[in-house]
PDBQT receptor file of N, H, CA, C and O in Angstrom, charges set to zero:
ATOM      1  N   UNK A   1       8.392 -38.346  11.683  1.00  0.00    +0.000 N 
ATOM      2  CA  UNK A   1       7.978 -36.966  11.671  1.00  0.00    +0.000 C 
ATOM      3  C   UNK A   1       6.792 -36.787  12.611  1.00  0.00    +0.000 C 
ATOM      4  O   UNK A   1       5.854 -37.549  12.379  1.00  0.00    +0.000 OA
ATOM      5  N   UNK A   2       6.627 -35.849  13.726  1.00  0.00    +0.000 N 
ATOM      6  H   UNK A   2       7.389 -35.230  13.914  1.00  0.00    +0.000 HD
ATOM      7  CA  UNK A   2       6.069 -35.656  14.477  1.00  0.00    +0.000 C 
ATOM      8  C   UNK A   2       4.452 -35.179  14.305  1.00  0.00    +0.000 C 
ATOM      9  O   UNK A   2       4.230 -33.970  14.376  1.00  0.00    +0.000 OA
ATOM     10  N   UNK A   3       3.498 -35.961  14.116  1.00  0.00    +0.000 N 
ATOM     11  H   UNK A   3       3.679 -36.943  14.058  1.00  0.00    +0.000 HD
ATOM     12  CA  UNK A   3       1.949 -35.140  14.278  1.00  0.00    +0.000 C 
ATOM     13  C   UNK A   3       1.519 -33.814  14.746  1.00  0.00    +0.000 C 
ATOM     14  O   UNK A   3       0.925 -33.886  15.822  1.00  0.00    +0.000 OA
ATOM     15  N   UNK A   4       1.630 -32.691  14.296  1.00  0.00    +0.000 N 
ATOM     16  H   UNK A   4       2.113 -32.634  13.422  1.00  0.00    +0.000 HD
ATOM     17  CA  UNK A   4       0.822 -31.565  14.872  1.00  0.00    +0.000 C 
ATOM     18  C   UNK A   4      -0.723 -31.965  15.412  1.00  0.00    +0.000 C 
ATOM     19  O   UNK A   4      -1.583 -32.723  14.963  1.00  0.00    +0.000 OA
ATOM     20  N   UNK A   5      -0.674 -31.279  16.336  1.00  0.00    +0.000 N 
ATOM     21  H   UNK A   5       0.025 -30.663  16.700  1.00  0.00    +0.000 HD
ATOM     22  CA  UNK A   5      -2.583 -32.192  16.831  1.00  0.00    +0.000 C 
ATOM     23  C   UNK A   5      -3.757 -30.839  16.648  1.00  0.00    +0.000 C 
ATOM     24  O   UNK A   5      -3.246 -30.161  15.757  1.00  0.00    +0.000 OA
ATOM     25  N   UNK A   6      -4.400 -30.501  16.857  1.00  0.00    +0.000 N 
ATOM     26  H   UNK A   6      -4.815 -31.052  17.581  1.00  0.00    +0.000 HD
ATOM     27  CA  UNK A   6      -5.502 -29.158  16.545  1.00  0.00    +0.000 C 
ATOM     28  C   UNK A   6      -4.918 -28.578  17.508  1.00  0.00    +0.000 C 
ATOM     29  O   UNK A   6      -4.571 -27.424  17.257  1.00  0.00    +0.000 OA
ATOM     30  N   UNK A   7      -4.756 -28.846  18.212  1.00  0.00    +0.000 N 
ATOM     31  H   UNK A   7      -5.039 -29.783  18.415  1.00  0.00    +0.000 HD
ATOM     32  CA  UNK A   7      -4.674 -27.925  19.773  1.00  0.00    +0.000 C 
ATOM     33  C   UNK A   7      -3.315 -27.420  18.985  1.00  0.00    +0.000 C 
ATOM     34  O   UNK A   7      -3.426 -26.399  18.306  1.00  0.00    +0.000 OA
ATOM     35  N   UNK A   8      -2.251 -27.975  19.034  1.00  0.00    +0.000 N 
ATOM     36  H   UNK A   8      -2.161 -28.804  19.585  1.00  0.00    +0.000 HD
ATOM     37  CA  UNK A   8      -1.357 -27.227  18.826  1.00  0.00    +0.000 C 
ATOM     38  C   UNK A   8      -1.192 -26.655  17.480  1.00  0.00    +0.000 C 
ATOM     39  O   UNK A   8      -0.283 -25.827  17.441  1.00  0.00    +0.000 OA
ATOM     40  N   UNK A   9      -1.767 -26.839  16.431  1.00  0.00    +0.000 N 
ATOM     41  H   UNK A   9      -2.506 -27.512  16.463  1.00  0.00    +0.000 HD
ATOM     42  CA  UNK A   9      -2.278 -25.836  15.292  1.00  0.00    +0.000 C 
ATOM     43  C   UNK A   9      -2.630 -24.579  15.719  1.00  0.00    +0.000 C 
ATOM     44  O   UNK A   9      -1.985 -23.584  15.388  1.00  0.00    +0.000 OA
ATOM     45  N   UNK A  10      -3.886 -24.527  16.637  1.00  0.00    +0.000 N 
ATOM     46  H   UNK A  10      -4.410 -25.335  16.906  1.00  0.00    +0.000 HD
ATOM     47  CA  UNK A  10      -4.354 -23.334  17.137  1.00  0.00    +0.000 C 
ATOM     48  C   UNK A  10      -3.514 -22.695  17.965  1.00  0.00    +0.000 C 
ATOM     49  O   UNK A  10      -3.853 -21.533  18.188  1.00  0.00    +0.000 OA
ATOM     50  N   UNK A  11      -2.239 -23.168  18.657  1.00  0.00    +0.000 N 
ATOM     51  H   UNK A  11      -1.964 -24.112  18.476  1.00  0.00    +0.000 HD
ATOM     52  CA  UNK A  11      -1.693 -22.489  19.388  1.00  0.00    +0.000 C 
ATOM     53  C   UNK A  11      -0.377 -21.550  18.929  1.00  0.00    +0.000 C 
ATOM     54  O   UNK A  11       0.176 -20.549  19.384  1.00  0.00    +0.000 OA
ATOM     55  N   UNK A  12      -0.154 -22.588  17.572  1.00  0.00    +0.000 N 
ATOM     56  H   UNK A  12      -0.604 -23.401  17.203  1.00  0.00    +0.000 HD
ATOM     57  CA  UNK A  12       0.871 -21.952  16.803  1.00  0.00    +0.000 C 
ATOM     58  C   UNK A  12      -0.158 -20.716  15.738  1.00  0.00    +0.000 C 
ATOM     59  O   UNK A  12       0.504 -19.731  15.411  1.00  0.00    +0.000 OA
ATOM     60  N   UNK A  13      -1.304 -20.724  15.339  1.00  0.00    +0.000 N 
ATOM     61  H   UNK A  13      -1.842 -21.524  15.604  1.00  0.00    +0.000 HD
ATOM     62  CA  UNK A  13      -1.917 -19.739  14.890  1.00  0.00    +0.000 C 
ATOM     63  C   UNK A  13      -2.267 -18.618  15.952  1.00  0.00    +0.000 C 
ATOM     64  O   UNK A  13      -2.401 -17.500  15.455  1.00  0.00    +0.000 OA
ATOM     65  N   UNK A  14      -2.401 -18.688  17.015  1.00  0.00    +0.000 N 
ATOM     66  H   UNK A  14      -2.293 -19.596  17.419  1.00  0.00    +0.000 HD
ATOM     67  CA  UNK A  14      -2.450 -17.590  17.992  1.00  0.00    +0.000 C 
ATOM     68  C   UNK A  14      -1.056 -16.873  18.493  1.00  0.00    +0.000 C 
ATOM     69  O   UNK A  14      -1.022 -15.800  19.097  1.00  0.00    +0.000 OA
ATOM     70  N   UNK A  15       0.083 -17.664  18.131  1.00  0.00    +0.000 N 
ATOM     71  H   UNK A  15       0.056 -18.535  17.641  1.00  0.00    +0.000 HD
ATOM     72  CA  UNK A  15       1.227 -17.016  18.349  1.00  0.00    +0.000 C 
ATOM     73  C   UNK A  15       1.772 -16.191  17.384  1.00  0.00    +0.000 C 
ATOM     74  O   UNK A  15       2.470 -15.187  17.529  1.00  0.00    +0.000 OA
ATOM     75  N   UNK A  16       1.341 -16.770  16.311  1.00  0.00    +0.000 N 
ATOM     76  H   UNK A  16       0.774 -17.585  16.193  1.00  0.00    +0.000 HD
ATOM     77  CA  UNK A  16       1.352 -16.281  15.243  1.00  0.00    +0.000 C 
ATOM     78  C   UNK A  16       0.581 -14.880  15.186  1.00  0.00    +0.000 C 
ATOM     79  O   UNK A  16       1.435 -14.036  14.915  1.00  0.00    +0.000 OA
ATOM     80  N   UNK A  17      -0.459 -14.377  15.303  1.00  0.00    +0.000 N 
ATOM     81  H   UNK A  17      -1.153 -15.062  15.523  1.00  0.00    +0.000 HD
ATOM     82  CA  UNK A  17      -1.178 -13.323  15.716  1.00  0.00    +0.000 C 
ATOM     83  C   UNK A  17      -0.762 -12.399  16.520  1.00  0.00    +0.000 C 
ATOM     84  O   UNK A  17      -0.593 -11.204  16.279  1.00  0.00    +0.000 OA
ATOM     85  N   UNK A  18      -0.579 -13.050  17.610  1.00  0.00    +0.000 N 
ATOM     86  H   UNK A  18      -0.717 -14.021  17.806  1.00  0.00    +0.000 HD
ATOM     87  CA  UNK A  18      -0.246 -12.226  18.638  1.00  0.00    +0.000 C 
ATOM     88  C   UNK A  18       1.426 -10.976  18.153  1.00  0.00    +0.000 C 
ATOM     89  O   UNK A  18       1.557  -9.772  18.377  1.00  0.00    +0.000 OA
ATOM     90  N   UNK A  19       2.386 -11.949  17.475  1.00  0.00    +0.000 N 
ATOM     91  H   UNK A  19       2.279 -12.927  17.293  1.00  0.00    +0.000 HD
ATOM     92  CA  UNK A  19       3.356 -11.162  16.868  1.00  0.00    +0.000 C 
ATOM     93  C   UNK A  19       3.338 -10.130  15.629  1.00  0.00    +0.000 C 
ATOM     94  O   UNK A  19       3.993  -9.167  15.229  1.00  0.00    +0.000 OA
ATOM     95  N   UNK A  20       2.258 -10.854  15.270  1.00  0.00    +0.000 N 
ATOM     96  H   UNK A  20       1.726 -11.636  15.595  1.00  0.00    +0.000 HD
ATOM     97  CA  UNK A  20       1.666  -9.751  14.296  1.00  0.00    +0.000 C 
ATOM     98  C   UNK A  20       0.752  -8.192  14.981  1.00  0.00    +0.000 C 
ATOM     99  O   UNK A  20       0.844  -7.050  14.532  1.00  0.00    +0.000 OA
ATOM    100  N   UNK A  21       0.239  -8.480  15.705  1.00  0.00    +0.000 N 
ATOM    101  H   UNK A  21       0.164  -9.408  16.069  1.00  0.00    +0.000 HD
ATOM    102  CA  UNK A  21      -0.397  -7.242  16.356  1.00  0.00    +0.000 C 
ATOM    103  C   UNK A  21       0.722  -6.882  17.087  1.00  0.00    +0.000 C 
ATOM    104  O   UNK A  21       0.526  -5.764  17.562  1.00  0.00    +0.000 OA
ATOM    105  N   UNK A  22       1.821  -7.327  17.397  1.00  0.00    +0.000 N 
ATOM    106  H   UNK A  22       1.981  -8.236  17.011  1.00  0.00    +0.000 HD
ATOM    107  CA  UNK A  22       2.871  -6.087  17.967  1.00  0.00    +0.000 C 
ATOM    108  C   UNK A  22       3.835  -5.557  17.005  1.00  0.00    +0.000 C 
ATOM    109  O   UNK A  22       4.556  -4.605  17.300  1.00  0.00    +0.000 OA
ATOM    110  N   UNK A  23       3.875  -6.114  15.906  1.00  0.00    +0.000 N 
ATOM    111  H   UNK A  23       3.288  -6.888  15.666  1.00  0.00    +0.000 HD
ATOM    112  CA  UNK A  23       4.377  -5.712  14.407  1.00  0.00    +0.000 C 
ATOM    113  C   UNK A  23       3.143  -4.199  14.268  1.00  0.00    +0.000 C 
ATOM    114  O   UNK A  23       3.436  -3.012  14.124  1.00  0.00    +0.000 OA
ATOM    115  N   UNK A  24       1.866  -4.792  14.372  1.00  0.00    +0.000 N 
ATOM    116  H   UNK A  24       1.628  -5.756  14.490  1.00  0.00    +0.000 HD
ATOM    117  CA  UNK A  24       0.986  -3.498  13.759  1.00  0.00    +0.000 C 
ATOM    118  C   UNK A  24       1.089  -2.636  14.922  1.00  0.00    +0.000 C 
ATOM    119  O   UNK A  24       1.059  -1.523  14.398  1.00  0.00    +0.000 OA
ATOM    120  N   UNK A  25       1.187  -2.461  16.126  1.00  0.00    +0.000 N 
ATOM    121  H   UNK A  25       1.212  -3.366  16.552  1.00  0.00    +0.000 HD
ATOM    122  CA  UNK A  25       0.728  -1.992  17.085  1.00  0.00    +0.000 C 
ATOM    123  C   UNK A  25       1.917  -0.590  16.603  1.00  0.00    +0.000 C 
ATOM    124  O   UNK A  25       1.736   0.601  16.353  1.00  0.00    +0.000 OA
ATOM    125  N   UNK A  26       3.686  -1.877  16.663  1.00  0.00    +0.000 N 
ATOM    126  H   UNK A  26       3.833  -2.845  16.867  1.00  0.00    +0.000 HD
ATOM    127  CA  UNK A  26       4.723  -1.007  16.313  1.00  0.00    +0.000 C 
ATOM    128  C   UNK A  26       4.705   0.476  15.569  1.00  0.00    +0.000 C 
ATOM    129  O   UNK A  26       5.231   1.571  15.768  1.00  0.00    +0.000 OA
ATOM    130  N   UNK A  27       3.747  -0.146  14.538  1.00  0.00    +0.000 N 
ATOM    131  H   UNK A  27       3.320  -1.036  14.376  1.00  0.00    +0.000 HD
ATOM    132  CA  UNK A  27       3.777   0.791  13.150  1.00  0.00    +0.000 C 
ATOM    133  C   UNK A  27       2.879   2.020  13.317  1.00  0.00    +0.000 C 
ATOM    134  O   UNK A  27       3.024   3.046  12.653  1.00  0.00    +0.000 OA
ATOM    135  N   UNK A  28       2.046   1.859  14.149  1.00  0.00    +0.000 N 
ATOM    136  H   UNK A  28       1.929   1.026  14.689  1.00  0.00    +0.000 HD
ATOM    137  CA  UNK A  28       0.903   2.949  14.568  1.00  0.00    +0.000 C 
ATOM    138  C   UNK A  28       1.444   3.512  15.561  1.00  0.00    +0.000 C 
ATOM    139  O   UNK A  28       0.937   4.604  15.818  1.00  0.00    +0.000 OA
ATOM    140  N   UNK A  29       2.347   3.174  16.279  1.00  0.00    +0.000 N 
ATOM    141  H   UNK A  29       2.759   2.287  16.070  1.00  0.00    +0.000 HD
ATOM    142  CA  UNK A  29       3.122   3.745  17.340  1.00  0.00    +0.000 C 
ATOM    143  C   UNK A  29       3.984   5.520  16.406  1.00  0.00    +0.000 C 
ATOM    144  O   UNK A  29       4.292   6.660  16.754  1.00  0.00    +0.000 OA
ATOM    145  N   UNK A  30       4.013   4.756  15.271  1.00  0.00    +0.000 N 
ATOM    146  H   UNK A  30       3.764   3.830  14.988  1.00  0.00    +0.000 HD
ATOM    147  CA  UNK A  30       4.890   5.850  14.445  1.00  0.00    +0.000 C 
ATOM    148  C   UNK A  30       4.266   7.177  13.699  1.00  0.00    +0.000 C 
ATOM    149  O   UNK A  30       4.981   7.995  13.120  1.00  0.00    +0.000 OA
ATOM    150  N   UNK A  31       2.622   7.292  13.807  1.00  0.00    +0.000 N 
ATOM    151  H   UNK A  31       2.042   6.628  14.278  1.00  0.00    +0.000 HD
ATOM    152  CA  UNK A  31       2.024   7.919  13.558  1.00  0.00    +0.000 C 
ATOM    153  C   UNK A  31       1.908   7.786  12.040  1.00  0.00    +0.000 C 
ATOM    154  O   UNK A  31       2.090   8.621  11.154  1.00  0.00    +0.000 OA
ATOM    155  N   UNK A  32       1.540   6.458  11.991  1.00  0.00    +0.000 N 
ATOM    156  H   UNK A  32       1.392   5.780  12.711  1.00  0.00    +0.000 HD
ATOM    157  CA  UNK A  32       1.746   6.492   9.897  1.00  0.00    +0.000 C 
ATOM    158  C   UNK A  32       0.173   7.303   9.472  1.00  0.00    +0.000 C 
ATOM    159  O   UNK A  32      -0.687   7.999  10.012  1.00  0.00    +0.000 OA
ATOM    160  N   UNK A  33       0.432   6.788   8.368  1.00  0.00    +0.000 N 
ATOM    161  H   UNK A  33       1.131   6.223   7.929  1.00  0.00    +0.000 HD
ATOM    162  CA  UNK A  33      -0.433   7.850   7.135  1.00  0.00    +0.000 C 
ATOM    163  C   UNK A  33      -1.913   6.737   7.170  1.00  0.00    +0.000 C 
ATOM    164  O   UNK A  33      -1.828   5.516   7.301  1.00  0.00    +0.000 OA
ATOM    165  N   UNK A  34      -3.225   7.514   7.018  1.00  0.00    +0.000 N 
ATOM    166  H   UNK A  34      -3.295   8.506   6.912  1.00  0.00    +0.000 HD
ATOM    167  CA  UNK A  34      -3.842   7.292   6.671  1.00  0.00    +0.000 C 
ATOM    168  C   UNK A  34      -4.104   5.903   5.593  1.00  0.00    +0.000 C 
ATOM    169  O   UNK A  34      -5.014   5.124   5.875  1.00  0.00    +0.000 OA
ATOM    170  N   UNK A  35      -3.476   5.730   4.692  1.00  0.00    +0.000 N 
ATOM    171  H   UNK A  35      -2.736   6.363   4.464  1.00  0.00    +0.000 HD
ATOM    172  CA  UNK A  35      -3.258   4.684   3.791  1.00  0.00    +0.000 C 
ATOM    173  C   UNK A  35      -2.717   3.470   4.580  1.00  0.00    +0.000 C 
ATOM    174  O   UNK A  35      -3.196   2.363   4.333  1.00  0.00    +0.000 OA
ATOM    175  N   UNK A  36      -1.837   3.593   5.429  1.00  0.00    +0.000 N 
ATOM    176  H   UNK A  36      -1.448   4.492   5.630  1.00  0.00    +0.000 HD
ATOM    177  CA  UNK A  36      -0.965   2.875   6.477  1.00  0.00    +0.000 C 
ATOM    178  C   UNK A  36      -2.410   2.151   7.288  1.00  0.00    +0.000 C 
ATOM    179  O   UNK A  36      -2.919   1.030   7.283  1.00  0.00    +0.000 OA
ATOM    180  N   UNK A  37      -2.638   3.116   7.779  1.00  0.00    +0.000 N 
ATOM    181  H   UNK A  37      -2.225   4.026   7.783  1.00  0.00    +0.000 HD
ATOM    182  CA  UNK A  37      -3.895   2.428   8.606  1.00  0.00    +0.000 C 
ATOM    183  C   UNK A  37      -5.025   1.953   8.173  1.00  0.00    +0.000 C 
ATOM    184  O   UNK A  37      -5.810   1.614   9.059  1.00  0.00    +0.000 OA
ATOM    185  N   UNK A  38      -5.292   1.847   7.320  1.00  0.00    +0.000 N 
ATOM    186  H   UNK A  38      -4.655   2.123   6.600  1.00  0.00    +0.000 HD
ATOM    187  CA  UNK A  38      -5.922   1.506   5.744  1.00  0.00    +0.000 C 
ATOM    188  C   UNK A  38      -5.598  -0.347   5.731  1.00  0.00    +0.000 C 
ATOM    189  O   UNK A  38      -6.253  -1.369   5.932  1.00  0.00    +0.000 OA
ATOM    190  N   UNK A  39      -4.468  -0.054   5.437  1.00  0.00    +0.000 N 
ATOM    191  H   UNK A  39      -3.936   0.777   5.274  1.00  0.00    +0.000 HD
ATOM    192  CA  UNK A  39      -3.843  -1.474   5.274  1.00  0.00    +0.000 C 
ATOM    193  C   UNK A  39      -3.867  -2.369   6.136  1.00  0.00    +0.000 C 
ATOM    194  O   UNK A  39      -4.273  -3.505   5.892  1.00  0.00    +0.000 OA
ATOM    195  N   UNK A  40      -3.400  -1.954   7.369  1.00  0.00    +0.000 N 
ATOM    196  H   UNK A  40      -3.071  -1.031   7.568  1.00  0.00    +0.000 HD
ATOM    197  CA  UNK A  40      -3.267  -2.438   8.795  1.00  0.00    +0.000 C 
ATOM    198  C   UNK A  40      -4.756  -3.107   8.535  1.00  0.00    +0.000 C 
ATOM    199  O   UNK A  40      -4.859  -4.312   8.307  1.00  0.00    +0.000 OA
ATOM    200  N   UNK A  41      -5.657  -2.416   8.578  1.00  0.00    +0.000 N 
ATOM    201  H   UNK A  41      -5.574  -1.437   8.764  1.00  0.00    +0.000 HD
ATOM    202  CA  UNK A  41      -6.961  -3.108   9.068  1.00  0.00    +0.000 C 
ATOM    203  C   UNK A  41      -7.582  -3.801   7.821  1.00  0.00    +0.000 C 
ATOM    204  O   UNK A  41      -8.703  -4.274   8.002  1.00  0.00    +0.000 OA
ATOM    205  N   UNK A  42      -6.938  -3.960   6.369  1.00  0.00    +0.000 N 
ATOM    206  H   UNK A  42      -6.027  -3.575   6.222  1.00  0.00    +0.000 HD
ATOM    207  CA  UNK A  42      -7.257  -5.266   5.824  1.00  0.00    +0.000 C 
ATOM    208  C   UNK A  42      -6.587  -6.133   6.254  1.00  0.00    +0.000 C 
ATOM    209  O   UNK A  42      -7.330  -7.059   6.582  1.00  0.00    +0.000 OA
ATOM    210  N   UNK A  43      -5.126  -6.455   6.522  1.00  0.00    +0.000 N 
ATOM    211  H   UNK A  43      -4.522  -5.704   6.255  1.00  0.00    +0.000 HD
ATOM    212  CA  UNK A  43      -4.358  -7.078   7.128  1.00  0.00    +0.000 C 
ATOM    213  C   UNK A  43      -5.200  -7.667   8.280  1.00  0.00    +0.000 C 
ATOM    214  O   UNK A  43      -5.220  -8.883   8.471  1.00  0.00    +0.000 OA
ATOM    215  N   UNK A  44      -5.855  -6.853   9.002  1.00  0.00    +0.000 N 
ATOM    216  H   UNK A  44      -5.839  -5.865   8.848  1.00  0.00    +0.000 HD
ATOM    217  CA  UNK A  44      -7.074  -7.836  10.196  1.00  0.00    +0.000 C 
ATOM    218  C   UNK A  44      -7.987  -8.406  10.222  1.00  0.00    +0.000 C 
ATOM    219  O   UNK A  44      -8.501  -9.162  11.048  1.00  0.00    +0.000 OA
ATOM    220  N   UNK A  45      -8.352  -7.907   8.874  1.00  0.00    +0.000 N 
ATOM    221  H   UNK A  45      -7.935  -7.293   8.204  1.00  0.00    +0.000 HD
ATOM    222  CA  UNK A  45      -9.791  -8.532   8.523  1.00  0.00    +0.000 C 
ATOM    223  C   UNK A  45      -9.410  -9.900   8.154  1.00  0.00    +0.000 C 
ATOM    224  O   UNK A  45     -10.187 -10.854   8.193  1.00  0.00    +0.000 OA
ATOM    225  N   UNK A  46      -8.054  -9.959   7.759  1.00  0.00    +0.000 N 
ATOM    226  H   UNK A  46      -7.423  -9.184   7.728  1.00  0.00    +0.000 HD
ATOM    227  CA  UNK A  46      -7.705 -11.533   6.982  1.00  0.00    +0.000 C 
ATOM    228  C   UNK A  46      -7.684 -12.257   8.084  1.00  0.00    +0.000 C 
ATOM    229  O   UNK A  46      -8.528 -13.137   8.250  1.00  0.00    +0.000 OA
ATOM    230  N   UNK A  47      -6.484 -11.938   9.233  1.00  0.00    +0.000 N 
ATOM    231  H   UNK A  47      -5.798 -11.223   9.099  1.00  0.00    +0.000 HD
ATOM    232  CA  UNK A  47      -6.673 -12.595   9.975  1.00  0.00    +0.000 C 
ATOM    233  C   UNK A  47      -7.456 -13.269  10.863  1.00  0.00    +0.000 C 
ATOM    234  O   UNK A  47      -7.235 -14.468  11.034  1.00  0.00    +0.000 OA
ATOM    235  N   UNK A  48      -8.394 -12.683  11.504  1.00  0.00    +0.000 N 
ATOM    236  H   UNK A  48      -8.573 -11.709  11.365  1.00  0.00    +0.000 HD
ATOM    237  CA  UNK A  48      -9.085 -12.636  12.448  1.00  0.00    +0.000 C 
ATOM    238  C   UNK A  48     -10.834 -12.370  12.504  1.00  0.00    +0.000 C 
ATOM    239  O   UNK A  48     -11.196 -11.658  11.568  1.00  0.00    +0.000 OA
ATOM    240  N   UNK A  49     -11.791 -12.745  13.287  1.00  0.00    +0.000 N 
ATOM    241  H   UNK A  49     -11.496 -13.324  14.047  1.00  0.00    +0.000 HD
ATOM    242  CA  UNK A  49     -13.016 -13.133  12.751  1.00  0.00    +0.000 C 
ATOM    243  C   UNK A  49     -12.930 -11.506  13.948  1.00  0.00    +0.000 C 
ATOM    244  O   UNK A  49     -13.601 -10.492  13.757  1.00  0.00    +0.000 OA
ATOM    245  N   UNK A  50     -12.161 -11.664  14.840  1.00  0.00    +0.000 N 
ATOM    246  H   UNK A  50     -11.616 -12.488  14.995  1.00  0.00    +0.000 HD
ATOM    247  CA  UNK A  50     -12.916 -10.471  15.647  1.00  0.00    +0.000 C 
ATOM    248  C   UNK A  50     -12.293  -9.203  15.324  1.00  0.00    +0.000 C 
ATOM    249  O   UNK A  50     -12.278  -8.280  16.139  1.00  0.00    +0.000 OA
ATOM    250  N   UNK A  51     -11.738  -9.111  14.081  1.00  0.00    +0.000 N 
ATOM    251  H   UNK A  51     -11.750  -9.861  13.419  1.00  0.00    +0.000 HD
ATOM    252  CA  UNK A  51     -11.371  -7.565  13.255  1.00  0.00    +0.000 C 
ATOM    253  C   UNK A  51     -11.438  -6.351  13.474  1.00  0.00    +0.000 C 
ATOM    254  O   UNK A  51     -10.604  -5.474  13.699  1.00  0.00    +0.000 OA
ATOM    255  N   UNK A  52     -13.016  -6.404  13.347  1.00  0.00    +0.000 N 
ATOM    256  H   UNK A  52     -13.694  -7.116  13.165  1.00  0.00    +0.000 HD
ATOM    257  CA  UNK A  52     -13.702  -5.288  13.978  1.00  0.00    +0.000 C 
ATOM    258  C   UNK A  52     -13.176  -4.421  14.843  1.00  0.00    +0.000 C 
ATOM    259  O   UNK A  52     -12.528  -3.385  14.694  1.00  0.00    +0.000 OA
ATOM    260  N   UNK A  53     -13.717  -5.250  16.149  1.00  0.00    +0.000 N 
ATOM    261  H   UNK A  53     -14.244  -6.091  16.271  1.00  0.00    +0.000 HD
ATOM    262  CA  UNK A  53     -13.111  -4.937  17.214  1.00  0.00    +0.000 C 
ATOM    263  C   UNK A  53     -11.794  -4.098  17.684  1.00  0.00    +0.000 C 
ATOM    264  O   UNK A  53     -11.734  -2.952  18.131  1.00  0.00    +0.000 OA
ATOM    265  N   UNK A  54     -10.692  -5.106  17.419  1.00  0.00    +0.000 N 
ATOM    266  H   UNK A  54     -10.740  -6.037  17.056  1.00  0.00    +0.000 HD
ATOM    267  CA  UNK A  54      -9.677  -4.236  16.873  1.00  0.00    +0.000 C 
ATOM    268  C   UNK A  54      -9.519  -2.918  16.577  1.00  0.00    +0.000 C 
ATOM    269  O   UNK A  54      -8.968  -1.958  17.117  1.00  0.00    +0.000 OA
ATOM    270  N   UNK A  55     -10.274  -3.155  15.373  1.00  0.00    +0.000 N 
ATOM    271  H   UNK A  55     -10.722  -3.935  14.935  1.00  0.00    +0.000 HD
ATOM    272  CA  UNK A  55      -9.728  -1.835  14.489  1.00  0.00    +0.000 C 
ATOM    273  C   UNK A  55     -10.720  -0.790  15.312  1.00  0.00    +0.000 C 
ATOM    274  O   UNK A  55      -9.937   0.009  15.825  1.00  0.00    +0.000 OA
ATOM    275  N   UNK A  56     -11.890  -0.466  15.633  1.00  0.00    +0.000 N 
ATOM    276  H   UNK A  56     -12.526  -1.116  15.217  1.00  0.00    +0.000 HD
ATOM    277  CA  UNK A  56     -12.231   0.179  16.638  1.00  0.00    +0.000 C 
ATOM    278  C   UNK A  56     -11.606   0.458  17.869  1.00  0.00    +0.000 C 
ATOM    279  O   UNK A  56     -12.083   1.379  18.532  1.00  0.00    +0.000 OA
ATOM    280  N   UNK A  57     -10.337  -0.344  18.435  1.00  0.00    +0.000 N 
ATOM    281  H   UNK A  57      -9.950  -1.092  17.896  1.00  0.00    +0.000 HD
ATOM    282  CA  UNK A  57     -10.299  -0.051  19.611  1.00  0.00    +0.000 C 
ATOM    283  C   UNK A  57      -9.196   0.382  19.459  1.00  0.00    +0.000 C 
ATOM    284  O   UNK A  57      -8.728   1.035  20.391  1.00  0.00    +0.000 OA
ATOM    285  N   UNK A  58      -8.378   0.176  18.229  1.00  0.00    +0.000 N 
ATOM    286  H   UNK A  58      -8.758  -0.355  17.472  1.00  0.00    +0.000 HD
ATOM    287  CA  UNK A  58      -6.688   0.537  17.839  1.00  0.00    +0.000 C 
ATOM    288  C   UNK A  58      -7.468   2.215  16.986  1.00  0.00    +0.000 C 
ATOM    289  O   UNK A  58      -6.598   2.936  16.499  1.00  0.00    +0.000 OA
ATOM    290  N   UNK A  59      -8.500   2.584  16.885  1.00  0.00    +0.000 N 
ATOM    291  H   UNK A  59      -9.207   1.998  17.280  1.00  0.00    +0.000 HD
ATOM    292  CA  UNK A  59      -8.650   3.842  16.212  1.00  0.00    +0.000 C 
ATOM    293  C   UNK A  59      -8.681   3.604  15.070  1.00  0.00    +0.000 C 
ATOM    294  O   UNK A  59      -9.596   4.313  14.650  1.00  0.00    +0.000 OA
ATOM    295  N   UNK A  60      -8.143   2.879  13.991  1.00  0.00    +0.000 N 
ATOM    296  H   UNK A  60      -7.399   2.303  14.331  1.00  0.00    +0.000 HD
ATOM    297  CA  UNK A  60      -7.584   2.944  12.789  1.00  0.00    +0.000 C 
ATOM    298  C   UNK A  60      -8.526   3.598  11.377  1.00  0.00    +0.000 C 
ATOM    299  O   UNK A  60      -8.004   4.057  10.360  1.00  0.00    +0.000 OA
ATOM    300  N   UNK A  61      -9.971   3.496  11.632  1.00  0.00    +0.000 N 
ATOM    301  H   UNK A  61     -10.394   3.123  12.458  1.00  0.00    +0.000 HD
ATOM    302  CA  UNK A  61     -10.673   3.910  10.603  1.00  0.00    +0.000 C 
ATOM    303  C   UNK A  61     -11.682   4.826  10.750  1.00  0.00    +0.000 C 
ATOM    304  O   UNK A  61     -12.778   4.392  11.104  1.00  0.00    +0.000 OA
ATOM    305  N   UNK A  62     -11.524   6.216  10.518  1.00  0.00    +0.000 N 
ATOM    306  H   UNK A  62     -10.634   6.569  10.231  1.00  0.00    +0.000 HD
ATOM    307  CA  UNK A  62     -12.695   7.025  11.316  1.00  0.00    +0.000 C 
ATOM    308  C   UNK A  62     -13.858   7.559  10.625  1.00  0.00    +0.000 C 
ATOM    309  O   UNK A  62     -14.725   8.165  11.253  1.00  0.00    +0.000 OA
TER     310      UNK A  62
């Protein structure tokens, strides 16, 4: 059985991400509800240390 090494941990966690923000990106594309965008940006906070950011630059919380 093959060793995962860090490097490729981190690379499968960034791919991982990356499909997820075009999953969320999708959904805001649709003009959801307030609550929707709500969610979206706990959903970022889990993921990601730079959250914030994000959610400021995707609009999501005003």
């Amino acid at each position: 059985m093959p060793v995962i090494s860090e490097r490729g941990k981190e690379l499968k966690r960034r791919r991982h991400r990356r499909k997820a923000y075009t999953k969320f990106k999708a959904i805001l594309a649709k003009n959801p509800s307030a609550d929707m965008k709500a969610h979206i940006a706990s959903k970022l906070r889990k993921m990601t240390p730079s959250a914030e950011l994000l959610i400021e630059e995707w609009k999501l919380l005003s």
